[in-house]
PyMOL CGO cylinders between C-alpha atoms (Angstrom):
from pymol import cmd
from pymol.cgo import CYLINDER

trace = [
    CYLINDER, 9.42, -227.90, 120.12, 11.08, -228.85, 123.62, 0.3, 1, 1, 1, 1, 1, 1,
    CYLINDER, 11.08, -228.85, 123.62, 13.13, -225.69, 125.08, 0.3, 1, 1, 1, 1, 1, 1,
    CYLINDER, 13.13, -225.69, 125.08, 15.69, -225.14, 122.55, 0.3, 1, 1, 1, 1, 1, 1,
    CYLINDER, 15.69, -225.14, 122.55, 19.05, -225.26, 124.48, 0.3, 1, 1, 1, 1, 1, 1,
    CYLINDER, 19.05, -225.26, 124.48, 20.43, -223.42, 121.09, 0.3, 1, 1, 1, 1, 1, 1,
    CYLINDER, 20.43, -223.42, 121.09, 17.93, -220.37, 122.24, 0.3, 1, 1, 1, 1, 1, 1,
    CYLINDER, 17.93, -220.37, 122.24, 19.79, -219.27, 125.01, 0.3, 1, 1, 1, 1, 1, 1,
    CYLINDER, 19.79, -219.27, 125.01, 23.49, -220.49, 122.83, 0.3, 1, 1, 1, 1, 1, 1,
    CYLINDER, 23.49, -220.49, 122.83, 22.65, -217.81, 120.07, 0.3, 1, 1, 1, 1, 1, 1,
    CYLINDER, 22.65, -217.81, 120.07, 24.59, -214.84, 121.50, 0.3, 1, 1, 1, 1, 1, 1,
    CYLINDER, 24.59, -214.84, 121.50, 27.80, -216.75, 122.55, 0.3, 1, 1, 1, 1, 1, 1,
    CYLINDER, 27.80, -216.75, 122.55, 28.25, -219.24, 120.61, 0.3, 1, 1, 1, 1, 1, 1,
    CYLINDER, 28.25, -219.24, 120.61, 30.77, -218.25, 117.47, 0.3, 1, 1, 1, 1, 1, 1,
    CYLINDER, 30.77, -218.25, 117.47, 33.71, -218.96, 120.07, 0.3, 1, 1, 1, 1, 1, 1,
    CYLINDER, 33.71, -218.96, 120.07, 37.52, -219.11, 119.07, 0.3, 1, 1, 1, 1, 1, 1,
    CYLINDER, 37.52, -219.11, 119.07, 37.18, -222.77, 119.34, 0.3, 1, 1, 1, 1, 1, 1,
    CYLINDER, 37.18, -222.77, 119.34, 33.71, -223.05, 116.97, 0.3, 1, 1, 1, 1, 1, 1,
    CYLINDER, 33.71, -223.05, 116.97, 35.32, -220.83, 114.31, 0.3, 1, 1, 1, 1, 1, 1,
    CYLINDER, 35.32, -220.83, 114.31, 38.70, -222.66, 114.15, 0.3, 1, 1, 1, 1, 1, 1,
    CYLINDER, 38.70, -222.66, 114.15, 36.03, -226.01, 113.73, 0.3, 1, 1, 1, 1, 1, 1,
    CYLINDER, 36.03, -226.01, 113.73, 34.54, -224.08, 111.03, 0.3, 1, 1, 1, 1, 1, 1,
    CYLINDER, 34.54, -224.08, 111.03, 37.58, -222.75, 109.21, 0.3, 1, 1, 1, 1, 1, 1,
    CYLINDER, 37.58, -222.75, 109.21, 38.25, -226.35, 108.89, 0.3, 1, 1, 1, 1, 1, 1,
    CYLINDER, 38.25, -226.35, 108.89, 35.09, -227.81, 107.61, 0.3, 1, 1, 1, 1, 1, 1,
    CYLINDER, 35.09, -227.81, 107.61, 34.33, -224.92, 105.13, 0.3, 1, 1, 1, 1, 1, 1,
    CYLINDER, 34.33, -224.92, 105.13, 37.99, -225.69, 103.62, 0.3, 1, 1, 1, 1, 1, 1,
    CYLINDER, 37.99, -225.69, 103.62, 36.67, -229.31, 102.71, 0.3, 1, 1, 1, 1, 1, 1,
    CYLINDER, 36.67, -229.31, 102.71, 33.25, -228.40, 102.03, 0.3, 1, 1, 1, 1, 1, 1,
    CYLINDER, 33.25, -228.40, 102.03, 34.73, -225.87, 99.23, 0.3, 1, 1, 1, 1, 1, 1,
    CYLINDER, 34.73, -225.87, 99.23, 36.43, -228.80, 97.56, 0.3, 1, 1, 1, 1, 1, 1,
    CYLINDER, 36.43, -228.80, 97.56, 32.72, -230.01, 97.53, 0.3, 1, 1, 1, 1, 1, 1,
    CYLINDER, 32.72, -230.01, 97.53, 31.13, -227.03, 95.98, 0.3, 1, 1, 1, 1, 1, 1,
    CYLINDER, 31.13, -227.03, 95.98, 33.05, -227.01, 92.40, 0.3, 1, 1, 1, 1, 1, 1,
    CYLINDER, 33.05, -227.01, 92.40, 31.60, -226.05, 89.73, 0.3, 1, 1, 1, 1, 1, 1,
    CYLINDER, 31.60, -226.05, 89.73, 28.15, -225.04, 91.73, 0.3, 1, 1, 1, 1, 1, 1,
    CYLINDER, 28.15, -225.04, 91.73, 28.12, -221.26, 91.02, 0.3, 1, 1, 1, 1, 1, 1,
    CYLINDER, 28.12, -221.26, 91.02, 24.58, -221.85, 89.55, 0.3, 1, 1, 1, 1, 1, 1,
    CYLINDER, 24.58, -221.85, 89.55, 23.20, -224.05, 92.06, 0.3, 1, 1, 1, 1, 1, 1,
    CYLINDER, 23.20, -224.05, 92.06, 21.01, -223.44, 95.19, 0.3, 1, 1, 1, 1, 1, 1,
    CYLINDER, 21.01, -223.44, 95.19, 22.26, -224.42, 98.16, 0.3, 1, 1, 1, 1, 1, 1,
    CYLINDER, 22.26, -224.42, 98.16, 20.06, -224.94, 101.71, 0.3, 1, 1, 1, 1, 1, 1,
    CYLINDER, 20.06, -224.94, 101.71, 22.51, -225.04, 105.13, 0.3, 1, 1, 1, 1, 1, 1,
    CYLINDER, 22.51, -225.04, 105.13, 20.45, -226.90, 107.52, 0.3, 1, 1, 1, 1, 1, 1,
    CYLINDER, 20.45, -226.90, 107.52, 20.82, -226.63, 111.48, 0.3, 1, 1, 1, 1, 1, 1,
    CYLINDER, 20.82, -226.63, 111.48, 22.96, -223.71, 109.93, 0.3, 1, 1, 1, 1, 1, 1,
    CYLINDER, 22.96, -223.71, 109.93, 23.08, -222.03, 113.17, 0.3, 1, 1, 1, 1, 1, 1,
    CYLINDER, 23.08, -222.03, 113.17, 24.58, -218.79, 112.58, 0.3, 1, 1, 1, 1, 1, 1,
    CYLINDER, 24.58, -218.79, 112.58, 25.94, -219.14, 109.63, 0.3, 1, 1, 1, 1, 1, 1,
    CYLINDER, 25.94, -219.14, 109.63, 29.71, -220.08, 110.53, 0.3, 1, 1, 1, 1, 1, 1,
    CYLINDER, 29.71, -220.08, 110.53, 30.01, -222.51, 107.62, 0.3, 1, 1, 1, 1, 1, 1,
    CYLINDER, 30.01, -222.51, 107.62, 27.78, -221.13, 105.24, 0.3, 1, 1, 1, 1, 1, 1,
    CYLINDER, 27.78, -221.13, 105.24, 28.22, -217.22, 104.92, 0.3, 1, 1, 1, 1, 1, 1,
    CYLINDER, 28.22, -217.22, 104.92, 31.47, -218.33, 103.47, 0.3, 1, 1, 1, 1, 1, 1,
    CYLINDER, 31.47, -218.33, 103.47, 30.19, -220.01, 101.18, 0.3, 1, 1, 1, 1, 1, 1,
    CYLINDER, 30.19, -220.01, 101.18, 28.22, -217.36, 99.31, 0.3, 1, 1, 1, 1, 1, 1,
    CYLINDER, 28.22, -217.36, 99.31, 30.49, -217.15, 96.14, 0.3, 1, 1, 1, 1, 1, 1,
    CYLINDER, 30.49, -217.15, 96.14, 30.65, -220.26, 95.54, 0.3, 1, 1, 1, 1, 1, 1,
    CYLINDER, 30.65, -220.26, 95.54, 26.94, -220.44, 94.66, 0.3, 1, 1, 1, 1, 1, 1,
    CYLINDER, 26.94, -220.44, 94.66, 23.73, -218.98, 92.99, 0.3, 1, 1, 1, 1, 1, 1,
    CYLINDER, 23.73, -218.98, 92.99, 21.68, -218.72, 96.67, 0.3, 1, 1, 1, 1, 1, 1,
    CYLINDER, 21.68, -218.72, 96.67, 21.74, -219.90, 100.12, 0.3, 1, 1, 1, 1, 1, 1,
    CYLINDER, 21.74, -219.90, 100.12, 18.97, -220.52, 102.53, 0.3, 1, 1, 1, 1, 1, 1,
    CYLINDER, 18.97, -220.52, 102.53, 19.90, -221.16, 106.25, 0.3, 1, 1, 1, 1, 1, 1,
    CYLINDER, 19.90, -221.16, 106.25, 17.49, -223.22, 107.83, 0.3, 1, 1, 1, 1, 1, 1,
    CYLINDER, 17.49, -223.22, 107.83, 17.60, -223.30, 111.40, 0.3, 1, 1, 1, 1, 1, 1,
    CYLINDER, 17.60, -223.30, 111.40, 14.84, -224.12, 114.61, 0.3, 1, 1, 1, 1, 1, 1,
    CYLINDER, 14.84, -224.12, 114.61, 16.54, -221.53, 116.49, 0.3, 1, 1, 1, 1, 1, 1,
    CYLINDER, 16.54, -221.53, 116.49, 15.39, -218.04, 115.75, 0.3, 1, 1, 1, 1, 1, 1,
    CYLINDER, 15.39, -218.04, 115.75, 18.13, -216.78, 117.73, 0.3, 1, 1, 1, 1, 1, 1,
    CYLINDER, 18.13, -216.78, 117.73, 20.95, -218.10, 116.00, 0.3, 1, 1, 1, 1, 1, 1,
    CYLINDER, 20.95, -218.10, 116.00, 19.08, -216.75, 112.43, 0.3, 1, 1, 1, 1, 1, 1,
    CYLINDER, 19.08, -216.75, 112.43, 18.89, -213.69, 114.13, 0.3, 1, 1, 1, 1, 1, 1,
    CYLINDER, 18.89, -213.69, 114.13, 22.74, -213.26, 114.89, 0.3, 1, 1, 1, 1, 1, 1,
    CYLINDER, 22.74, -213.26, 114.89, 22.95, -214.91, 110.92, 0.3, 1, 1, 1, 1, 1, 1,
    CYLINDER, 22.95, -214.91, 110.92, 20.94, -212.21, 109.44, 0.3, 1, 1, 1, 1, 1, 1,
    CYLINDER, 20.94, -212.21, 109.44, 23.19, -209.48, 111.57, 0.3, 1, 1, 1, 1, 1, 1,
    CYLINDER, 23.19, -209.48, 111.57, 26.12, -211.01, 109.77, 0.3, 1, 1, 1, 1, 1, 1,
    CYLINDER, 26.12, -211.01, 109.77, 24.72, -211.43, 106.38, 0.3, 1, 1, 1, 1, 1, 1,
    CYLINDER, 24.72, -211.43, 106.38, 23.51, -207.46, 106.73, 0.3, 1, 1, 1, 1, 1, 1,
    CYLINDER, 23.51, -207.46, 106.73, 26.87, -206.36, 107.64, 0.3, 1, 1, 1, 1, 1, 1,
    CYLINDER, 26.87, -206.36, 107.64, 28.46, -208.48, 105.34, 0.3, 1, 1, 1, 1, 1, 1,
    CYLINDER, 28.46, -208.48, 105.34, 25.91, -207.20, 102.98, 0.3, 1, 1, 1, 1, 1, 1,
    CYLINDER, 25.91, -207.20, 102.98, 26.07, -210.72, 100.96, 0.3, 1, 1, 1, 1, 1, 1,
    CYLINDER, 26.07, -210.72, 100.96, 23.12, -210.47, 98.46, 0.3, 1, 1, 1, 1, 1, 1,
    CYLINDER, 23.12, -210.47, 98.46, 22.26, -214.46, 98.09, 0.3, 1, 1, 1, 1, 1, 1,
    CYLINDER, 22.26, -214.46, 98.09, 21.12, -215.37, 101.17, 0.3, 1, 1, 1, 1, 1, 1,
    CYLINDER, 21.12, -215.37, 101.17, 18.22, -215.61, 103.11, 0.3, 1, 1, 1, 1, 1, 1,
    CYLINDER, 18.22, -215.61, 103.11, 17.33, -217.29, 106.22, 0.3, 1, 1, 1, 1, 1, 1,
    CYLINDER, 17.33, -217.29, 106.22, 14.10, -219.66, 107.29, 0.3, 1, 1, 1, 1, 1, 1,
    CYLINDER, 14.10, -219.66, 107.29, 13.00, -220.26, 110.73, 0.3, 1, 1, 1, 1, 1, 1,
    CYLINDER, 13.00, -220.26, 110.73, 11.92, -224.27, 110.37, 0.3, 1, 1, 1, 1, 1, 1,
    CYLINDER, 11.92, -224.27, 110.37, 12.67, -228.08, 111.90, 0.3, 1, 1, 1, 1, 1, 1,
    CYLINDER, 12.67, -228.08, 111.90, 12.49, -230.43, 109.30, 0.3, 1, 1, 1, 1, 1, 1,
    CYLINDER, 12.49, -230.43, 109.30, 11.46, -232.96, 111.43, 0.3, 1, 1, 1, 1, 1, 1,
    CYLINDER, 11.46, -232.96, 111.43, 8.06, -231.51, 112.38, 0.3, 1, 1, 1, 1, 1, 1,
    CYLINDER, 8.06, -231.51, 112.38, 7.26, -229.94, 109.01, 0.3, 1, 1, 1, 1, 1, 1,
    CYLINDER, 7.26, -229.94, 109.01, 9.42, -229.66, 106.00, 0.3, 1, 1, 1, 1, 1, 1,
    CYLINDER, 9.42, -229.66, 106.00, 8.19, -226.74, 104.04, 0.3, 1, 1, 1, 1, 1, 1,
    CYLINDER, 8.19, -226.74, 104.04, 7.79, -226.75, 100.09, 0.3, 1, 1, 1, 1, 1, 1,
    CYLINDER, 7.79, -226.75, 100.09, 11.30, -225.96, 99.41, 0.3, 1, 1, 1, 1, 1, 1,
    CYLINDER, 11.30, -225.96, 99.41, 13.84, -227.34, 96.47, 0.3, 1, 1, 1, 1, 1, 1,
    CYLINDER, 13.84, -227.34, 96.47, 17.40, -226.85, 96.50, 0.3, 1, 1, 1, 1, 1, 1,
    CYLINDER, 17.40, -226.85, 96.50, 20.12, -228.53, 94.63, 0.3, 1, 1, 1, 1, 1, 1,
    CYLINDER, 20.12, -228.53, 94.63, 22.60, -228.94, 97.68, 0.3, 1, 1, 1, 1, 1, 1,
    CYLINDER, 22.60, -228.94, 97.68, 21.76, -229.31, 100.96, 0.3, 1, 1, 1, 1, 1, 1,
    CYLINDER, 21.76, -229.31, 100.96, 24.52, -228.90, 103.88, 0.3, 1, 1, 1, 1, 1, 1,
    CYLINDER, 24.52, -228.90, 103.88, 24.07, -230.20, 107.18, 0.3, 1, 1, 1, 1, 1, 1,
    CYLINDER, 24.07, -230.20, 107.18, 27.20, -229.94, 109.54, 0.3, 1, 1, 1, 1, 1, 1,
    CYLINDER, 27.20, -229.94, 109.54, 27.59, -230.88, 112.86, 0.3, 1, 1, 1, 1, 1, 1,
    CYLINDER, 27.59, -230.88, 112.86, 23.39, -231.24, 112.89, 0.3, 1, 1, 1, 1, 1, 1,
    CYLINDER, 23.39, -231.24, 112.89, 23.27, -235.23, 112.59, 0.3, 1, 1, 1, 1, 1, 1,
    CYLINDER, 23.27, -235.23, 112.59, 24.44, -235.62, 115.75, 0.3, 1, 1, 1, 1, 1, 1,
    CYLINDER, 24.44, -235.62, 115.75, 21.31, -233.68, 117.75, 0.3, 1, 1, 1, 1, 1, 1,
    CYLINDER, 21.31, -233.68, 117.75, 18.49, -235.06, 115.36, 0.3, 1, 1, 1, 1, 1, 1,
    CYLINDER, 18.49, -235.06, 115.36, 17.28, -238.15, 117.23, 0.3, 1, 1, 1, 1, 1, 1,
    CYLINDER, 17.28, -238.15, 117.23, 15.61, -240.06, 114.30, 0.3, 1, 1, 1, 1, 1, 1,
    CYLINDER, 15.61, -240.06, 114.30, 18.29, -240.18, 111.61, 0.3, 1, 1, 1, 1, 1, 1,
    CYLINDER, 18.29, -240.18, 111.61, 15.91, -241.75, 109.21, 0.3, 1, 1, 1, 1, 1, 1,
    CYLINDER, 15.91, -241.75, 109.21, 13.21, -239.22, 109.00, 0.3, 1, 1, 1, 1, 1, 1,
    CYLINDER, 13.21, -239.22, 109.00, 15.68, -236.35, 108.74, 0.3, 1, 1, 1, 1, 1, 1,
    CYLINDER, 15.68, -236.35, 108.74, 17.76, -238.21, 105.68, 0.3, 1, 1, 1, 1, 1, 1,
    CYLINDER, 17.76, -238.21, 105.68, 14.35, -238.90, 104.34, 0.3, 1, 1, 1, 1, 1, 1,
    CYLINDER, 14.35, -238.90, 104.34, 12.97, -235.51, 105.01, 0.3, 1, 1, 1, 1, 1, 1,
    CYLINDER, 12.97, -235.51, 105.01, 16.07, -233.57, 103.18, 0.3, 1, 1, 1, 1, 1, 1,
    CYLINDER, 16.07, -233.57, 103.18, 16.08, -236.71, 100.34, 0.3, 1, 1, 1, 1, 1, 1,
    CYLINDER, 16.08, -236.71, 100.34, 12.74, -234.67, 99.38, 0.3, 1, 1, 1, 1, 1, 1,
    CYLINDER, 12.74, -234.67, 99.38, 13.99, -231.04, 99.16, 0.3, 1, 1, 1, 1, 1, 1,
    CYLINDER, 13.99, -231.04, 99.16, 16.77, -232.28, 96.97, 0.3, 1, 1, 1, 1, 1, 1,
    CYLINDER, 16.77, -232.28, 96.97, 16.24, -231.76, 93.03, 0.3, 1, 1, 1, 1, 1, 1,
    CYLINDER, 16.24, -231.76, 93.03, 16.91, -235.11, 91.11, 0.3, 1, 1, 1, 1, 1, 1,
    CYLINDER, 16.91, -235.11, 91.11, 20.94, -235.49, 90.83, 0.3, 1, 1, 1, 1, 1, 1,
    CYLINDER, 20.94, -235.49, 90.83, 21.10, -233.18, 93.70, 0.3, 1, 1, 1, 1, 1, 1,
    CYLINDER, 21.10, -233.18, 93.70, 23.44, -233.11, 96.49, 0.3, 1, 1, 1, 1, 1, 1,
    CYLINDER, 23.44, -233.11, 96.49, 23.94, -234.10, 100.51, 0.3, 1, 1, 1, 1, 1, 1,
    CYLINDER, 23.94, -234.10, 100.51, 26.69, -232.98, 101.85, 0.3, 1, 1, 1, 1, 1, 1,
    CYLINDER, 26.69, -232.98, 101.85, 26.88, -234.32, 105.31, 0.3, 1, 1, 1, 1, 1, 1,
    CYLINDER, 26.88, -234.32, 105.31, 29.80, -233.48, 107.78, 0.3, 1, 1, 1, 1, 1, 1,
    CYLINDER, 29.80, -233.48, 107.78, 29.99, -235.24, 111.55, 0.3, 1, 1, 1, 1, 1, 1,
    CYLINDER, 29.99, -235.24, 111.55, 32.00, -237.13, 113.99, 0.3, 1, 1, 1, 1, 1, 1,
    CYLINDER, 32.00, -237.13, 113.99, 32.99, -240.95, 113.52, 0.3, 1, 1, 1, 1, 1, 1,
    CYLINDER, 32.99, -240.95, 113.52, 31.30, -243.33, 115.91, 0.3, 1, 1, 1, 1, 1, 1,
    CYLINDER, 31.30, -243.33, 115.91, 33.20, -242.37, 119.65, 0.3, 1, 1, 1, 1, 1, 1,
    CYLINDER, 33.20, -242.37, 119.65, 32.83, -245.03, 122.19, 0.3, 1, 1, 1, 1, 1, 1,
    CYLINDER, 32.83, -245.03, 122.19, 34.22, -242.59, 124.52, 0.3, 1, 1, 1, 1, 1, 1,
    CYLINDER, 34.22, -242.59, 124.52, 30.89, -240.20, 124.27, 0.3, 1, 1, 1, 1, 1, 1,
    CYLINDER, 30.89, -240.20, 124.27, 27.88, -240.89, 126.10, 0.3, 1, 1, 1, 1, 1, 1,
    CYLINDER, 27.88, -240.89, 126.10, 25.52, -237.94, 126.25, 0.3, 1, 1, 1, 1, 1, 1,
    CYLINDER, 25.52, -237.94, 126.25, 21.95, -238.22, 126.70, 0.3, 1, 1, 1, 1, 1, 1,
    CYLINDER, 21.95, -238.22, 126.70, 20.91, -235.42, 123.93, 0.3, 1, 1, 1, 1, 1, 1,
    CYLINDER, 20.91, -235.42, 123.93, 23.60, -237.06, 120.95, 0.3, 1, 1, 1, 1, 1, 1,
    CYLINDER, 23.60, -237.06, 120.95, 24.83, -238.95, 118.84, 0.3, 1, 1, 1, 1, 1, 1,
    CYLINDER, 24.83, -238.95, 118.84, 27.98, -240.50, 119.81, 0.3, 1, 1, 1, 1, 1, 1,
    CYLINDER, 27.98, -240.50, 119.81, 28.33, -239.93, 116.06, 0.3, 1, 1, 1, 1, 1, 1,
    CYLINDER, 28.33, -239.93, 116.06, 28.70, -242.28, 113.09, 0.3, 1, 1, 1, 1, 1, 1,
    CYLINDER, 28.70, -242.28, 113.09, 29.90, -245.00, 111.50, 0.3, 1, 1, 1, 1, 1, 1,
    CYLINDER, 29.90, -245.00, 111.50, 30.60, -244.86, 107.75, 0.3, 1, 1, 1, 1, 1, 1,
    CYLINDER, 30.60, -244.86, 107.75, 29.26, -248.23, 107.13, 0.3, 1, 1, 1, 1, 1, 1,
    CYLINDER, 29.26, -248.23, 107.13, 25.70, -247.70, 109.25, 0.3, 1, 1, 1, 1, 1, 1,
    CYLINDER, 25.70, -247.70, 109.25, 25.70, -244.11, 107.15, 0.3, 1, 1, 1, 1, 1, 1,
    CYLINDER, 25.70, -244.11, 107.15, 25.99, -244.84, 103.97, 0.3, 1, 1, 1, 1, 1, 1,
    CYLINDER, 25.99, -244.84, 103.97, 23.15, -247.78, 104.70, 0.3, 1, 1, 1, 1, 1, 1,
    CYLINDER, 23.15, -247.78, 104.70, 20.62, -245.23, 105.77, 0.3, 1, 1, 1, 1, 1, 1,
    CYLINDER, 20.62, -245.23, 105.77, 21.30, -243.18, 103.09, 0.3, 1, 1, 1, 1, 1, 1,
    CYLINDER, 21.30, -243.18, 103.09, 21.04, -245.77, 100.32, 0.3, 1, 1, 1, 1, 1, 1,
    CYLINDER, 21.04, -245.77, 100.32, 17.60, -246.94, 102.38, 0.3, 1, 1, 1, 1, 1, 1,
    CYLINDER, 17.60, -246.94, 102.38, 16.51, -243.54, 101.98, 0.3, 1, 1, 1, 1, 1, 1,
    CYLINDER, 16.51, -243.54, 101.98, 17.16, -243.63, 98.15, 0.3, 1, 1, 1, 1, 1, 1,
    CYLINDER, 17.16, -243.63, 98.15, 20.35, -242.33, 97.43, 0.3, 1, 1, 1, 1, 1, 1,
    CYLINDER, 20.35, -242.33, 97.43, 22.55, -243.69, 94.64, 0.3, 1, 1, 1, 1, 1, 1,
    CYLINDER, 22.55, -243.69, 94.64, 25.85, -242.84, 95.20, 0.3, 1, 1, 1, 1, 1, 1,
    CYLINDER, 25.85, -242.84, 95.20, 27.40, -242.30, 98.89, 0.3, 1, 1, 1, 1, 1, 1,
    CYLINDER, 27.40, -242.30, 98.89, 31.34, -241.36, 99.60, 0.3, 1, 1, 1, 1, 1, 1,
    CYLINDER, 31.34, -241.36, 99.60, 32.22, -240.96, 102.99, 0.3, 1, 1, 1, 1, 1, 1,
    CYLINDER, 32.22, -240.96, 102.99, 35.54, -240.02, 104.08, 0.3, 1, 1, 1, 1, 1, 1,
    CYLINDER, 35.54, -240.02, 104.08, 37.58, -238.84, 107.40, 0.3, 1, 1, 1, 1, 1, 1,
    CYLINDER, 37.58, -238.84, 107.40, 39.21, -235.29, 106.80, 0.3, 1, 1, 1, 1, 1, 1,
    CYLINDER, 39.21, -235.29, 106.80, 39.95, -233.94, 110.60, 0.3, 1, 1, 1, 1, 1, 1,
    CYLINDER, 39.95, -233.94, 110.60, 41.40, -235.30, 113.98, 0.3, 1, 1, 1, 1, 1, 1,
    CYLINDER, 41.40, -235.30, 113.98, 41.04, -232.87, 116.50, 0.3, 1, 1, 1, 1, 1, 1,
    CYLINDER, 41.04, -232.87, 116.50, 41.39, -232.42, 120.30, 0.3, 1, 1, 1, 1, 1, 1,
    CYLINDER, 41.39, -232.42, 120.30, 38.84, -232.26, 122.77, 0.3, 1, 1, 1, 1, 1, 1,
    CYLINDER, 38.84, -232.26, 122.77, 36.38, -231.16, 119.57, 0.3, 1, 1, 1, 1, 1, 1,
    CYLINDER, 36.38, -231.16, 119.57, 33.62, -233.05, 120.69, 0.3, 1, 1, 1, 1, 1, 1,
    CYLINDER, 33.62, -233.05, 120.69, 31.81, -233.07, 124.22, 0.3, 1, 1, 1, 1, 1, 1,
    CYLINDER, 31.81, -233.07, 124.22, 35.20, -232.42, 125.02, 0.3, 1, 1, 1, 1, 1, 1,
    CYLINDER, 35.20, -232.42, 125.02, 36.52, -235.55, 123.70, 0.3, 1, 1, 1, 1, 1, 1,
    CYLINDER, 36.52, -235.55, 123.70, 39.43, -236.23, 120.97, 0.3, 1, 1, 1, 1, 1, 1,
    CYLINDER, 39.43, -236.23, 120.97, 37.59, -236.94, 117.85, 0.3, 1, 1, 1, 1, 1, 1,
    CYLINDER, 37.59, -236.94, 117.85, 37.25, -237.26, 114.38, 0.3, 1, 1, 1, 1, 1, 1,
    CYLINDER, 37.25, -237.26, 114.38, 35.33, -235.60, 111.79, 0.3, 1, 1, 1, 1, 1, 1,
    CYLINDER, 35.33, -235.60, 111.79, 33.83, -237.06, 108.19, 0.3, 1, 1, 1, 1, 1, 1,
    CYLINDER, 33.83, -237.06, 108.19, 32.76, -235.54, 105.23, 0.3, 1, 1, 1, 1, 1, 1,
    CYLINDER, 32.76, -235.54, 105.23, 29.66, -237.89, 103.34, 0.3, 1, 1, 1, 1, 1, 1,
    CYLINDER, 29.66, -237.89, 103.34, 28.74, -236.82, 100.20, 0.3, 1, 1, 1, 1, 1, 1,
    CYLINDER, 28.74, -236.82, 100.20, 26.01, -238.56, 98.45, 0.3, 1, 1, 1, 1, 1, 1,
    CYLINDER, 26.01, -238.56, 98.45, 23.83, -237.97, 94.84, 0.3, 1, 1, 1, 1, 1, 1,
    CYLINDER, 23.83, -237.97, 94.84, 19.88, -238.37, 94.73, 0.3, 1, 1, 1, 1, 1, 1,
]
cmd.load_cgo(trace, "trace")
């Protein structure tokens, strides 16, 4: 795995500004998570658990799956102190090896963006869904004002919801919940929740 940029992140990076961000996207990922309190949930790119660790109630178990062992470590710190009982972390990129693991939801926020081949990661966490499962992704809209050589300039509903039929999903909603300043590369921008049933 190249140098992982997210590595040397771990430590500093639940700012002010990333925990406003998350406030906001676990509000509308709650709304998503109804009726789940016996369902498994994986959060993956989860970083250090800024959307997920509040999460925990509304679900049986949560496994945050990140390729930063940094950012689990400050996660498990949290999870300790918060002494949450459900939730375990995994050290793992999908898109070199996805390990023999089932879940009924899978989360991926902000993550999208910094996985190069969109296809093999859709495809890869098609396969750790159980049948009538759960993808629950949350990114920016396509930003013609964003050029950056290691994203996404994120997405466009349309090209989304495409990839993720390709990749065998049968039902996709996609919908813009958040405008926010300078939110991404330090750009105004736009955030969507995608929610879509294997």
């Amino acid at each position: 795995m190249e140098n992982n940029v997210f590595e040397q992140l771990a430590q500093k990076y639940d700012t002010e500004e990333r925990i406003e961000l998350a406030k906001v996207i676990v509000k509308e990922v709650k709304s998503e998570l109804r009726n789940s309190e016996s369902k498994s949930l994986i959060d993956y790119g989860s970083g250090t658990g800024l959307i997920s660790l509040e999460l925990t109630d509304l679900v049986e178990s949560i496994l945050l799956v990140d390729s930063s062992q940094q950012m689990l470590e400050v996660a498990k710190a949290k999870i300790s102190r918060k002494g949450i009982t459900n939730t375990n972390v995994l050290y793992s990129d999908f898109i070199e090896e996805t390990p023999d693991l089932k879940a009924d939801i899978v989360l991926m926020s902000l993550v999208l963006l910094h996985i190069p081949d969109t296809e093999k990661i859709l495809q890869e966490l098609f396969s750790v869904l159980n049948n009538g499962g759960k993808l629950i992704i949350i990114d920016f809209n396509k930003n013609d004002k964003i050029n950056h050589p290691k994203v996404h300039n994120g997405f466009s509903h349309d090209e989304l919801k495409k990839r993720l039929t390709e990749v065998g999903f049968q039902q996709t909603e996609i919908r813009t919940f958040h405008h926010g300043s300078r939110i991404f590369v330090k750009q105004d921008a736009s955030m969507f929740i995608s929610s879509s049933i294997k």
